[in-house]
C-alpha positions as CSV (number, residue, x, y, z in Angstrom):
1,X,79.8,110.7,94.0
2,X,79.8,107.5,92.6
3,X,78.3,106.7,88.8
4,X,77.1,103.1,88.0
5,X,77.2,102.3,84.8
6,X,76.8,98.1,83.5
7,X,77.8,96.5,80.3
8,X,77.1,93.7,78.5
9,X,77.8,91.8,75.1
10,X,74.1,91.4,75.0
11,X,71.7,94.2,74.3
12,X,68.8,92.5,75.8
13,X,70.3,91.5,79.2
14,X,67.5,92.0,81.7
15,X,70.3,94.1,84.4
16,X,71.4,96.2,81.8
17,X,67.7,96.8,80.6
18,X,66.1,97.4,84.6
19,X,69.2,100.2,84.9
20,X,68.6,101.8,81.8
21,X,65.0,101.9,82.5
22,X,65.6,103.6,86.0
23,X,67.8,105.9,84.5
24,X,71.3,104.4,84.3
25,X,73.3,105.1,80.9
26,X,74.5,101.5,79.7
27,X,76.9,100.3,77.2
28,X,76.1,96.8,75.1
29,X,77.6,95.2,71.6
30,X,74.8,95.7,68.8
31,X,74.3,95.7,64.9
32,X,78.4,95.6,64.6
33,X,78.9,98.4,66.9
34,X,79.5,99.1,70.8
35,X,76.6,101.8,71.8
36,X,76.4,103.7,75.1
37,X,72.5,103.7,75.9
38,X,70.7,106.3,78.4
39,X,66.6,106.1,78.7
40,X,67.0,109.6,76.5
41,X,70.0,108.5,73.8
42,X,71.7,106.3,72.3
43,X,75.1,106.3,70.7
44,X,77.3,104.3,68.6
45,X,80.7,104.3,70.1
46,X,83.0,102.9,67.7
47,X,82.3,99.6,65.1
48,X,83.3,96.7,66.5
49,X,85.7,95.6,63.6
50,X,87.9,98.9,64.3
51,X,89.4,97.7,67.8
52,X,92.3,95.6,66.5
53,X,92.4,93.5,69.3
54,X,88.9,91.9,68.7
55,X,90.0,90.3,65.3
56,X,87.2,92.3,63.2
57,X,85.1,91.4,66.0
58,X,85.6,88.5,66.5
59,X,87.4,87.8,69.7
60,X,83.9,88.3,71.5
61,X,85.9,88.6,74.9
62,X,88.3,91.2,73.7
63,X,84.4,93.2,73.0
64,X,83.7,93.0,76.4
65,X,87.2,93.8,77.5
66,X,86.5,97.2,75.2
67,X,83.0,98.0,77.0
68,X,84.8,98.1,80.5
69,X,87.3,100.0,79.8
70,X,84.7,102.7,77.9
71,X,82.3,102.3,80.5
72,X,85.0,103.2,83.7
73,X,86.4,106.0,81.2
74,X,82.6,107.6,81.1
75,X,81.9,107.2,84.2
76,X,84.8,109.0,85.4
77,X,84.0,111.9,82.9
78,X,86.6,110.7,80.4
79,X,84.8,112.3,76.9
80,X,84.7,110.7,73.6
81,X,84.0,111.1,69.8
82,X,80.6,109.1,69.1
83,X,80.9,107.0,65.2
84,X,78.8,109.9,64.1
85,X,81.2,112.4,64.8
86,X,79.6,114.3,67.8
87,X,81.7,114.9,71.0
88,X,80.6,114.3,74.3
């Protein structure tokens, strides 16, 4: 069974906001943080400034580069810590 998931450095990107809407869990850069988003949660993964690669968060690319690679890792059933400390 396949699991779409999208991504994007913009929370309000009208695709990732239609797939959220019918259901889809999302992941999307906001308020310093990257946050995987269902209809029913909403969690901050990790602050943006603590992935090395992005430069405190600045190499916006390296960002996105982060998103895919947390968004194929969920969708496959990887699990993860959430920045409040709950596992999933």
């Amino acid at each position: 069974r396949k699991r779409v998931v999208f991504f994007s450095l913009d929370r309000d990107n009208p695709v990732r906001q239609r797939h959220r809407a019918a259901g889809g869990t999302c992941y999307y850069s906001a308020d310093g943080y990257l946050v995987e988003s269902t209809p029913q949660t909403l969690h901050r993964l990790v602050r943006e400034a603590a992935i090395p690669c992005t430069f405190g968060g600045a190499a916006r690319f390296q960002l996105a580069n982060a998103l895919a690679a947390m968004a194929a890792g969920r969708a496959v059933g990887i699990s993860t810590r959430f920045a409040d400390g709950t596992k999933r």
